[in-house]
N, CA, C and O atoms as a GROMACS GRO file, in nm:
protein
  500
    1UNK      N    1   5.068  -9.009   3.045
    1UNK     CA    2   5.007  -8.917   2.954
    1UNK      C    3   4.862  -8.958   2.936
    1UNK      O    4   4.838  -9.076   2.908
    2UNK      N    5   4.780  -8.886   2.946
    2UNK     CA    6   4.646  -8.918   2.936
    2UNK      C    7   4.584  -8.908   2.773
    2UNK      O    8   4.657  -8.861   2.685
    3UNK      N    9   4.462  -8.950   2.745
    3UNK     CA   10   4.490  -8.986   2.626
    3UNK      C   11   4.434  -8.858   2.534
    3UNK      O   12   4.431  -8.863   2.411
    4UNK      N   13   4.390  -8.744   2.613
    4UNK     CA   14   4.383  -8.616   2.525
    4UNK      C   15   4.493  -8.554   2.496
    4UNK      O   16   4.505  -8.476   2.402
    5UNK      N   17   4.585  -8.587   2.579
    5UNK     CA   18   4.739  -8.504   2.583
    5UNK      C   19   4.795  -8.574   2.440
    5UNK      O   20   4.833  -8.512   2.340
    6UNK      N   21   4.789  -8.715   2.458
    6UNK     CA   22   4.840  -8.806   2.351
    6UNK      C   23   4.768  -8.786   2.258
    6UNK      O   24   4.853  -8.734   2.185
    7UNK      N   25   4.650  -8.785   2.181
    7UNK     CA   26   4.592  -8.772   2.054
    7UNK      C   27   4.627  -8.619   2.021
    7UNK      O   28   4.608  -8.576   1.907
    8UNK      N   29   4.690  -8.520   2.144
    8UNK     CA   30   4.701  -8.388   2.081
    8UNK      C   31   4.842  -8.404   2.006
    8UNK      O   32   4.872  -8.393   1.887
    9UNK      N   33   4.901  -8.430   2.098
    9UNK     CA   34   5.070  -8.464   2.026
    9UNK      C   35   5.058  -8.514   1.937
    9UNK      O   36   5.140  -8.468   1.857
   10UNK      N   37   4.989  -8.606   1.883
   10UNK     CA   38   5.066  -8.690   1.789
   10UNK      C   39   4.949  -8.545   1.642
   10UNK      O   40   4.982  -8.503   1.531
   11UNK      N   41   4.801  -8.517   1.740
   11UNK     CA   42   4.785  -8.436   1.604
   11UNK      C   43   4.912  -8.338   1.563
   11UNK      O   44   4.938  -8.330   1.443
   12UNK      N   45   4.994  -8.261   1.659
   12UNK     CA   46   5.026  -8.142   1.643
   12UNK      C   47   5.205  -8.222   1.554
   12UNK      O   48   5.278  -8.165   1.472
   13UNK      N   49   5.217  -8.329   1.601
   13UNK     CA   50   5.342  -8.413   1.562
   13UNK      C   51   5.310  -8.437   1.410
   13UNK      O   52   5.385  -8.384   1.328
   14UNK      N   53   5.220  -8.501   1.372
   14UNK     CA   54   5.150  -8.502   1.244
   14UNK      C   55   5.134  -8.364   1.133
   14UNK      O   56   5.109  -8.378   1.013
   15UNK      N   57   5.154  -8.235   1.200
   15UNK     CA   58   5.112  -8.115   1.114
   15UNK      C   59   5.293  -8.123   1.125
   15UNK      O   60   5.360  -8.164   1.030
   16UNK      N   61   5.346  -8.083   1.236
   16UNK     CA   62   5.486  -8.077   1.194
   16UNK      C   63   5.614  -8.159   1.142
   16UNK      O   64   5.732  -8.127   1.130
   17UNK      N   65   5.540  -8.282   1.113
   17UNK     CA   66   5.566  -8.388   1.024
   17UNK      C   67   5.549  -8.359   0.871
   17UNK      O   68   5.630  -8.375   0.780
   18UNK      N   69   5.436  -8.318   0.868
   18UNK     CA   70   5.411  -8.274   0.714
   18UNK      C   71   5.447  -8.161   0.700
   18UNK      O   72   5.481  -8.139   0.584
   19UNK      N   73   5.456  -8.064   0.776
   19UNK     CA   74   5.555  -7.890   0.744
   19UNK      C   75   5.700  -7.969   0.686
   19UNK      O   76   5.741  -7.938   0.574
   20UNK      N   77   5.771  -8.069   0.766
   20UNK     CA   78   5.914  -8.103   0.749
   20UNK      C   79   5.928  -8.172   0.603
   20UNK      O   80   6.008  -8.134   0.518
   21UNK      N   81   5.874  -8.236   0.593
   21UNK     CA   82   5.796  -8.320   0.446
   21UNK      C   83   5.775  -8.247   0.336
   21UNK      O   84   5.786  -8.292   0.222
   22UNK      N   85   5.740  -8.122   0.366
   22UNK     CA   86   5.705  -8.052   0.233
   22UNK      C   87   5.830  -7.918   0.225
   22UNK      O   88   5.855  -7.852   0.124
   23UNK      N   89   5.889  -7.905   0.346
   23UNK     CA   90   6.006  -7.824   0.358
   23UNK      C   91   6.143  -7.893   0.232
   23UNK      O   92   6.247  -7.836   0.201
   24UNK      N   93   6.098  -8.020   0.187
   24UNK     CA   94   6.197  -8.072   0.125
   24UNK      C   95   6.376  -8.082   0.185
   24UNK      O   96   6.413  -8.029   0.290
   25UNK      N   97   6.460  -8.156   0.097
   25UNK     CA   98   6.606  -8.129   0.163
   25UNK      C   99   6.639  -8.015   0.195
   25UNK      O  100   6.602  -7.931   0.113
   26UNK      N  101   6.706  -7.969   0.299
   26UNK     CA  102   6.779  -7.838   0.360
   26UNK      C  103   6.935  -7.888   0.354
   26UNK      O  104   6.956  -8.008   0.338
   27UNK      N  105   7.030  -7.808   0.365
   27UNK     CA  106   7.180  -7.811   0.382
   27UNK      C  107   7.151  -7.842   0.511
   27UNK      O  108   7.056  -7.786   0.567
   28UNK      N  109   7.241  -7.949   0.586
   28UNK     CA  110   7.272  -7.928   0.685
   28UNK      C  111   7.345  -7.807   0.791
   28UNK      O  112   7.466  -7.782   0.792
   29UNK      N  113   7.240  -7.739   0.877
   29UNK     CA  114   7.302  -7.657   0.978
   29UNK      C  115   7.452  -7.701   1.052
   29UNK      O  116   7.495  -7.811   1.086
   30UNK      N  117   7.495  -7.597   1.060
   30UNK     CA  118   7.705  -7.644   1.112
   30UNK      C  119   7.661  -7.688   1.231
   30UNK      O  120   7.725  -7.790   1.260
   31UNK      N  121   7.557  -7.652   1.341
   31UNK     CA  122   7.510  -7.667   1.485
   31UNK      C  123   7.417  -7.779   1.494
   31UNK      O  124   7.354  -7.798   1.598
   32UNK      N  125   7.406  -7.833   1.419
   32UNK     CA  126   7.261  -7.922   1.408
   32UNK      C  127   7.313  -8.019   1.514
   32UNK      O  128   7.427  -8.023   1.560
   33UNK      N  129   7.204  -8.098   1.545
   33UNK     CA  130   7.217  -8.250   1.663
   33UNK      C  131   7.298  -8.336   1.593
   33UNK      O  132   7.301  -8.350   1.470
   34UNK      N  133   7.367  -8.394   1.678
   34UNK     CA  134   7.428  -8.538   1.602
   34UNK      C  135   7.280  -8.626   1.560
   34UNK      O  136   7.158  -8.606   1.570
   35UNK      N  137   7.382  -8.747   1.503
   35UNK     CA  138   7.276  -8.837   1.476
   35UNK      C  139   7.252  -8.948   1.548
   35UNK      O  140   7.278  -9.062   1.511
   36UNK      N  141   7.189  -8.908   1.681
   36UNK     CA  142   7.178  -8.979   1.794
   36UNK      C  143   7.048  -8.994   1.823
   36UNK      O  144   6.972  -8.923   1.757
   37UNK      N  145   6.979  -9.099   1.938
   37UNK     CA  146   6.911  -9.102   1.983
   37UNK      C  147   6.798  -8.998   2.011
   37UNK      O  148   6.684  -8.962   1.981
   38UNK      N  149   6.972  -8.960   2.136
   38UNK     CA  150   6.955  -8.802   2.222
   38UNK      C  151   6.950  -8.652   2.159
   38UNK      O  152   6.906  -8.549   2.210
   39UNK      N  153   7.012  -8.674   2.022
   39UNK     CA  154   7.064  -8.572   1.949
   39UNK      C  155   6.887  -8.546   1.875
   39UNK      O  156   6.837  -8.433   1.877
   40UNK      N  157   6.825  -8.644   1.826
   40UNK     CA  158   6.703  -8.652   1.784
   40UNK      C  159   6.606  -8.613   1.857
   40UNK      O  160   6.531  -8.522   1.819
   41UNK      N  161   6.588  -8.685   1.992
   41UNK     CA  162   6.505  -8.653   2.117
   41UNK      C  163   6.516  -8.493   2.145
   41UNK      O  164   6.425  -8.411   2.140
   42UNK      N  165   6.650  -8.472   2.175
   42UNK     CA  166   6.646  -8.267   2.153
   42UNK      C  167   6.593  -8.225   2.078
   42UNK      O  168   6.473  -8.210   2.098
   43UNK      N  169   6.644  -8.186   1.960
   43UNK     CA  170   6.553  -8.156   1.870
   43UNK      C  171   6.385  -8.155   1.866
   43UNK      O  172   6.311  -8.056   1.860
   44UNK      N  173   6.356  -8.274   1.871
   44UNK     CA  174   6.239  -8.305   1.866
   44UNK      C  175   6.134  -8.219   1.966
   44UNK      O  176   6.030  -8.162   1.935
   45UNK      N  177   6.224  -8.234   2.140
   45UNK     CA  178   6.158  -8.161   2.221
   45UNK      C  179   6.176  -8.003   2.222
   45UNK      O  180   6.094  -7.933   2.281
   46UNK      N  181   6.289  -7.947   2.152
   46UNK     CA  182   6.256  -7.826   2.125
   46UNK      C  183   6.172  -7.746   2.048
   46UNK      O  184   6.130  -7.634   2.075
   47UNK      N  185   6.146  -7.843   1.912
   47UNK     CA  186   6.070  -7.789   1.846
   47UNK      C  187   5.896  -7.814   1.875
   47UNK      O  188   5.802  -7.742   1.837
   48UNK      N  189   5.893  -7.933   1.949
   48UNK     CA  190   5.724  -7.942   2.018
   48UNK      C  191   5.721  -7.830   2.092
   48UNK      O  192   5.631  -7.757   2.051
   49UNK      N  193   5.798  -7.771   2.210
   49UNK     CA  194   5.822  -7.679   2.271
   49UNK      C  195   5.750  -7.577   2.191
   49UNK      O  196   5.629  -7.552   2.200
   50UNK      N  197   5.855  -7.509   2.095
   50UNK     CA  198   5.857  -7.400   2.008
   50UNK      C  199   5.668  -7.414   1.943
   50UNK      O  200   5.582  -7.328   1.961
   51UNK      N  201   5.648  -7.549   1.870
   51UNK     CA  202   5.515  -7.603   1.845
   51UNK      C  203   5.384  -7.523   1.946
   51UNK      O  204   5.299  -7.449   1.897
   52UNK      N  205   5.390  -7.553   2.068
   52UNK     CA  206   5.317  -7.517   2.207
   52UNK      C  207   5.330  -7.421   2.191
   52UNK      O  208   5.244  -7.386   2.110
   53UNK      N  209   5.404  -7.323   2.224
   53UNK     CA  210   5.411  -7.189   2.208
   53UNK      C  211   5.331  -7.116   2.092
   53UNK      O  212   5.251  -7.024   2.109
   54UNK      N  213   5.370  -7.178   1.961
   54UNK     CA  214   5.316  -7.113   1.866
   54UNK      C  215   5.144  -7.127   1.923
   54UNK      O  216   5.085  -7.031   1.972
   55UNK      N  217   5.081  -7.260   1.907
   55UNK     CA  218   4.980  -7.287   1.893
   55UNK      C  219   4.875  -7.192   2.029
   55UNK      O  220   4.767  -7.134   2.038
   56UNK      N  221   4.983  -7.225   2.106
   56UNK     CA  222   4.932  -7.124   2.239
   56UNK      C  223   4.876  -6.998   2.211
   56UNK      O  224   4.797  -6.950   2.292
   57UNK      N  225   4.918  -6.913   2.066
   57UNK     CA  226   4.929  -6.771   2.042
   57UNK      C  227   4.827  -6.791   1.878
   57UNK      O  228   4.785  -6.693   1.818
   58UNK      N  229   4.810  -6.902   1.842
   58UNK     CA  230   4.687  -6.894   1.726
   58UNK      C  231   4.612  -6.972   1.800
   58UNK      O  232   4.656  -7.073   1.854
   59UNK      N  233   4.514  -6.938   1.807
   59UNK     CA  234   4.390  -7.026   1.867
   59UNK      C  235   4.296  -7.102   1.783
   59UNK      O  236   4.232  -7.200   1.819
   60UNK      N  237   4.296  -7.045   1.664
   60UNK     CA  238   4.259  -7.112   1.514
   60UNK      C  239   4.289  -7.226   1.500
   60UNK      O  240   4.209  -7.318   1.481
   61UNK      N  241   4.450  -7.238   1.512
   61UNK     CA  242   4.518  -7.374   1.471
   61UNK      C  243   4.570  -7.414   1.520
   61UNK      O  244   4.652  -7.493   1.474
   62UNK      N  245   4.556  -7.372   1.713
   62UNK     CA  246   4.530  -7.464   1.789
   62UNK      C  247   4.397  -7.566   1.797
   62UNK      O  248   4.413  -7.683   1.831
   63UNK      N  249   4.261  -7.512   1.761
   63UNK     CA  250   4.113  -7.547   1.779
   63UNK      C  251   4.160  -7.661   1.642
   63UNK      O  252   4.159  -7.782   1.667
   64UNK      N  253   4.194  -7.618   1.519
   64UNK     CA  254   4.189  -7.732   1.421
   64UNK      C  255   4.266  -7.831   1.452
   64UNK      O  256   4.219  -7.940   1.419
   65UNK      N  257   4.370  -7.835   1.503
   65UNK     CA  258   4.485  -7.919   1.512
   65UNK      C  259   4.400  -8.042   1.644
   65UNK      O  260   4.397  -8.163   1.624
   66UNK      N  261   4.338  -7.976   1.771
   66UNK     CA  262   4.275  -8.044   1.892
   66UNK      C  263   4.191  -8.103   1.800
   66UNK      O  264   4.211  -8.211   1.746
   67UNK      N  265   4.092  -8.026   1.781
   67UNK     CA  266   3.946  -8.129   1.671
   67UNK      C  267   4.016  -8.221   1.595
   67UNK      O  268   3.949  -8.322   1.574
   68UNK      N  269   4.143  -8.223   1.541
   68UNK     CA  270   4.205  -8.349   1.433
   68UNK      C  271   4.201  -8.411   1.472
   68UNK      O  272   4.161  -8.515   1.421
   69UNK      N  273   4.249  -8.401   1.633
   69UNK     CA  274   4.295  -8.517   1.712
   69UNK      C  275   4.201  -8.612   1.744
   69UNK      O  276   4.244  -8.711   1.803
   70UNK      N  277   4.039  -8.606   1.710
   70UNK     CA  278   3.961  -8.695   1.718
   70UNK      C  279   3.891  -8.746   1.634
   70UNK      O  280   3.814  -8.840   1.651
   71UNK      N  281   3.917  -8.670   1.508
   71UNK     CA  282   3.850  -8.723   1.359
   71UNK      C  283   3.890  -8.833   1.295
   71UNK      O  284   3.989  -8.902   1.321
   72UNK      N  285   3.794  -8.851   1.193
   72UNK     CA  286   3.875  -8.981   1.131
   72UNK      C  287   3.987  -8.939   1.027
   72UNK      O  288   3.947  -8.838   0.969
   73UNK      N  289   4.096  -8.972   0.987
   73UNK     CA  290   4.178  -9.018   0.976
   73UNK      C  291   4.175  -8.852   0.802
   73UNK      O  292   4.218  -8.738   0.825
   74UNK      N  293   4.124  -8.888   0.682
   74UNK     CA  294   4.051  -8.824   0.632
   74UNK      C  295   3.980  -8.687   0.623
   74UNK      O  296   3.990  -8.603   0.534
   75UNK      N  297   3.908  -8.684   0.734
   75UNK     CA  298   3.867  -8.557   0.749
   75UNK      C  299   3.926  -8.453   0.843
   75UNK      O  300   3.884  -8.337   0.843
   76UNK      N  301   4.025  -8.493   0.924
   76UNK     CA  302   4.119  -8.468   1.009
   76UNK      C  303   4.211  -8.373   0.899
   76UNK      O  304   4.213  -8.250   0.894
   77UNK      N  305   4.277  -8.458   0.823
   77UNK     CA  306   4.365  -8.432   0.680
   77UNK      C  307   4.250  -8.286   0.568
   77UNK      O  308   4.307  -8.188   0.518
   78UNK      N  309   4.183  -8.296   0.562
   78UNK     CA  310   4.120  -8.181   0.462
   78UNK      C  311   4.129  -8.048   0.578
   78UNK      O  312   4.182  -7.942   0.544
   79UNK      N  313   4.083  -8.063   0.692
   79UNK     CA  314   4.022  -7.982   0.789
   79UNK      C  315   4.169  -7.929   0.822
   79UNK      O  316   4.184  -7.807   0.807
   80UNK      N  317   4.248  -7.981   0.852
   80UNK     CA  318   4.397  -7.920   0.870
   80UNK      C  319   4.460  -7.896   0.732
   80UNK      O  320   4.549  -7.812   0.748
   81UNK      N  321   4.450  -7.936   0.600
   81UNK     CA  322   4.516  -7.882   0.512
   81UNK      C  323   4.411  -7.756   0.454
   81UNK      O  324   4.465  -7.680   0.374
   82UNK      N  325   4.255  -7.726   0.490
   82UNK     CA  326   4.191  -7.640   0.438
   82UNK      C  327   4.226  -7.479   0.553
   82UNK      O  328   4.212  -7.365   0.510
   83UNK      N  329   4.265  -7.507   0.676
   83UNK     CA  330   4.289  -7.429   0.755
   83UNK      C  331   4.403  -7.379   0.720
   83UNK      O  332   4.394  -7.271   0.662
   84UNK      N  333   4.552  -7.436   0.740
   84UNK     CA  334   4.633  -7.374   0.691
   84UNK      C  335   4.646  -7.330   0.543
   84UNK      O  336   4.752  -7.272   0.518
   85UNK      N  337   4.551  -7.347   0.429
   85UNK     CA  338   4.551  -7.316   0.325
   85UNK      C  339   4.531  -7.209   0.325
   85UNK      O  340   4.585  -7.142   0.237
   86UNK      N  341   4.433  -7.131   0.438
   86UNK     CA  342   4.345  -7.021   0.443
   86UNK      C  343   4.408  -6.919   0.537
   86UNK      O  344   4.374  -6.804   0.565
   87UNK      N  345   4.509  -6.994   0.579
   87UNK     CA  346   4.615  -6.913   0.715
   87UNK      C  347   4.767  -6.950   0.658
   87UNK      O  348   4.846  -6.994   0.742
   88UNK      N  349   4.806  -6.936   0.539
   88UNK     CA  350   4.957  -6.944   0.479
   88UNK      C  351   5.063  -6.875   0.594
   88UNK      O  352   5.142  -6.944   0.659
   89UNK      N  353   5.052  -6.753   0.604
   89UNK     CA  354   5.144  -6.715   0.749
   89UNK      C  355   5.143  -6.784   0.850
   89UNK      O  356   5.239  -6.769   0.926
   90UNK      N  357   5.051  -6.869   0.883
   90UNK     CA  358   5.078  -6.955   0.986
   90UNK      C  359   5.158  -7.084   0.971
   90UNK      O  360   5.236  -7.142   1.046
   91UNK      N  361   5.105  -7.113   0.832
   91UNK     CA  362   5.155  -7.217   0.767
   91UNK      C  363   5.303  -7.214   0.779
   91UNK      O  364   5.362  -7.300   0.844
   92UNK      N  365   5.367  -7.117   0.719
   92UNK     CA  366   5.499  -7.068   0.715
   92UNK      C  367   5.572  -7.064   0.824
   92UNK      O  368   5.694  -7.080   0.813
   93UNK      N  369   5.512  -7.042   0.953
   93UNK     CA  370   5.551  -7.008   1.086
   93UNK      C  371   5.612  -7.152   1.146
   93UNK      O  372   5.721  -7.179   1.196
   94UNK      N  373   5.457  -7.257   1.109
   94UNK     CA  374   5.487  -7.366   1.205
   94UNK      C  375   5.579  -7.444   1.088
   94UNK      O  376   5.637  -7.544   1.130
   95UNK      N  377   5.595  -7.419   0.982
   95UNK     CA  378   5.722  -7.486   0.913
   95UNK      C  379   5.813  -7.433   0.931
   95UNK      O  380   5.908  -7.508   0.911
   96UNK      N  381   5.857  -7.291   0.976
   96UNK     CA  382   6.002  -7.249   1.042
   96UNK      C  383   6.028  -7.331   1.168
   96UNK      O  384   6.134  -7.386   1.197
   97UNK      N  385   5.924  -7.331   1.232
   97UNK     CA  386   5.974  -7.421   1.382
   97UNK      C  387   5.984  -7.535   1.327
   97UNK      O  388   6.104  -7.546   1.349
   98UNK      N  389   5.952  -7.655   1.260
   98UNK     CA  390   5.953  -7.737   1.223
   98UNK      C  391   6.098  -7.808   1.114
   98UNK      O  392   6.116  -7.918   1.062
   99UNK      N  393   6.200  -7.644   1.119
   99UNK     CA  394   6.282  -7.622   1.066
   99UNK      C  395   6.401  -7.734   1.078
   99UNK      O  396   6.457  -7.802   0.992
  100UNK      N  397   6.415  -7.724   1.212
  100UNK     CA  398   6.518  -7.852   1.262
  100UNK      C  399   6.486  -7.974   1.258
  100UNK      O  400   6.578  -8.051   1.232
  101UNK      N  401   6.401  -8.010   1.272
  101UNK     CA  402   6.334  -8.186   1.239
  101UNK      C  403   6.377  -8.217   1.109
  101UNK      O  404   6.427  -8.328   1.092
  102UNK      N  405   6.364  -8.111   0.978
  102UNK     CA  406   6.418  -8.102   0.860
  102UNK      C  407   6.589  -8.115   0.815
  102UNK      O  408   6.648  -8.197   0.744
  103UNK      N  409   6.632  -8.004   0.886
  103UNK     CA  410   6.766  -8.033   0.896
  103UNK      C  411   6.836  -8.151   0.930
  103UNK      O  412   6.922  -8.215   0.870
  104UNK      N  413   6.766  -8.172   1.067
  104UNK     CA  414   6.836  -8.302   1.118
  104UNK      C  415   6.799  -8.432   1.021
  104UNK      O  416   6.892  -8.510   1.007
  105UNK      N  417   6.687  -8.462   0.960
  105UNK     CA  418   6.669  -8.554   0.867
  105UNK      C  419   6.760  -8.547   0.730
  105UNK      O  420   6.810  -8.651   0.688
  106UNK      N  421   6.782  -8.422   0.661
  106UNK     CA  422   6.892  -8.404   0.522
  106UNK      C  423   7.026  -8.466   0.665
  106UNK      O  424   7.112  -8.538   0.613
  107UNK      N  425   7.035  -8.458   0.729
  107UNK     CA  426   7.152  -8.440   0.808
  107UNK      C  427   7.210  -8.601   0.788
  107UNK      O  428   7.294  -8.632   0.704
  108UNK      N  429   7.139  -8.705   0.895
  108UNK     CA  430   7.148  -8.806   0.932
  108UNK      C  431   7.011  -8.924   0.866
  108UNK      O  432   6.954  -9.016   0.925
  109UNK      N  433   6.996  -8.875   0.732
  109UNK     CA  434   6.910  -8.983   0.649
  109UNK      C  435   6.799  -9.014   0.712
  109UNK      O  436   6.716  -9.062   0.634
  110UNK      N  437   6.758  -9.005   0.835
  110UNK     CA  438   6.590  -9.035   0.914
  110UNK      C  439   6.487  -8.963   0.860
  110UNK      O  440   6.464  -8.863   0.791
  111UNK      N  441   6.419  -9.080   0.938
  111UNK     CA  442   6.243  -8.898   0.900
  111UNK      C  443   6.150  -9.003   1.037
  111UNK      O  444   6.054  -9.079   1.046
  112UNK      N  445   6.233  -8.953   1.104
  112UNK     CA  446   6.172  -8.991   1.232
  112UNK      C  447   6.083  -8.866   1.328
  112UNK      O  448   6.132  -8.768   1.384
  113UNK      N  449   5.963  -8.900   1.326
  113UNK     CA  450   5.825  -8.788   1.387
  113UNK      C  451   5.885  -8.799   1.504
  113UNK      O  452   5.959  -8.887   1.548
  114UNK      N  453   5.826  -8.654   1.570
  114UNK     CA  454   5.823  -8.688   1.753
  114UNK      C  455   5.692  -8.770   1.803
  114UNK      O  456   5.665  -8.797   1.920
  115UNK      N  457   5.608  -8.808   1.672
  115UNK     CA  458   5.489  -8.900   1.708
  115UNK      C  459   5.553  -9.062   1.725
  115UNK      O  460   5.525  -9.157   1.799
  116UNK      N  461   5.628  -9.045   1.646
  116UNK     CA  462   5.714  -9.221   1.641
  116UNK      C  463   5.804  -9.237   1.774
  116UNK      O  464   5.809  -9.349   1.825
  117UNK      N  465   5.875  -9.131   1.833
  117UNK     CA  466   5.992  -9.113   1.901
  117UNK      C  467   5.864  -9.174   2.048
  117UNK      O  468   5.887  -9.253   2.139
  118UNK      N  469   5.754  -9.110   2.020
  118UNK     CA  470   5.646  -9.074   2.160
  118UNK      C  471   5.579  -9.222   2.158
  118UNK      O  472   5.571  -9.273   2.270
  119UNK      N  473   5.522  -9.313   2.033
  119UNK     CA  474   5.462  -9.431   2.033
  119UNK      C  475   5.582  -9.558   2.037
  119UNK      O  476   5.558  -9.677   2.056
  120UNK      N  477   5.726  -9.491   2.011
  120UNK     CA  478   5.827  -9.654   2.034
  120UNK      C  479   5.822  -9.614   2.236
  120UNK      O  480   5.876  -9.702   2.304
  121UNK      N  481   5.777  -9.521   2.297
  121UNK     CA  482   5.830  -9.514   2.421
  121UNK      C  483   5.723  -9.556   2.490
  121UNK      O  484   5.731  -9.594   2.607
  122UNK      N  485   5.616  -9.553   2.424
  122UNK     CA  486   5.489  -9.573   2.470
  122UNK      C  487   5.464  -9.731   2.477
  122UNK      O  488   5.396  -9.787   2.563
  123UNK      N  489   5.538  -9.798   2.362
  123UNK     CA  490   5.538  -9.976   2.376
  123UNK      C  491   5.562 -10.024   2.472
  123UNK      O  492   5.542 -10.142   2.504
  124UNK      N  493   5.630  -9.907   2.559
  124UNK     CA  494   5.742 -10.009   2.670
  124UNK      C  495   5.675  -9.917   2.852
  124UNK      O  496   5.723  -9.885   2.961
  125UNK      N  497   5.583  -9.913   2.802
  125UNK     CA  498   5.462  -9.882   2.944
  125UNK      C  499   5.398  -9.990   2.966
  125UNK      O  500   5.312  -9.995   3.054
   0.00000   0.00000   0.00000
């Protein structure tokens, strides 16, 4: 992974980290992943999937989310919470996809990012 690919993920892992975060507890879905590894790793890659797609189709918050990916730490955080403040339907959107990361956490007690899942795999390069 090169390291624009990687600072994008973990920005776009980071927005759907905090969609799941502020989605609060959900009931567990009857279909949801076990509480596995693999069961997590699915999930995870479906909803980056679903993530891509969206972002593919707003170009807004695709452009804020890329620019995060190189800011400091701070201004990264205002610039992505002032964008989706100003784009709530979008807001709403990428917290529906962000839906299952949620579930699966009320599910199996984690709050494991696909940024964490992507930097424990990255130790072992």
């Amino acid at each position: 992974m090169t390291k624009p690919e990687s600072v994008l993920r973990r920005a776009i892992a980071g927005v759907i980290a905090a969609s799941a975060l502020g989605a609060g507890i959900a009931a567990p879905a009857a279909s949801a992943a076990p509480c596995t590894a693999s069961g997590l790793s699915s999930t995870a890659s479906g909803v980056l999937a679903s993530a891509g797609a969206f972002l593919a189709n707003h170009p807004g918050a695709d452009d804020v989310l890329t620019k995060a990916g190189s800011q400091p730490t701070d201004e990264a955080k205002t610039n992505v919470q002032n964008y989706f403040a100003a784009h709530p339907g979008e807001f709403l959107e990428l917290k529906g996809i962000a839906q299952p990361l949620t579930d699966l956490r009320a599910q199996c007690g984690v709050a494991v990012s696909p940024g964490q899942l992507a930097a424990l795999v990255e130790q072992f390069q």
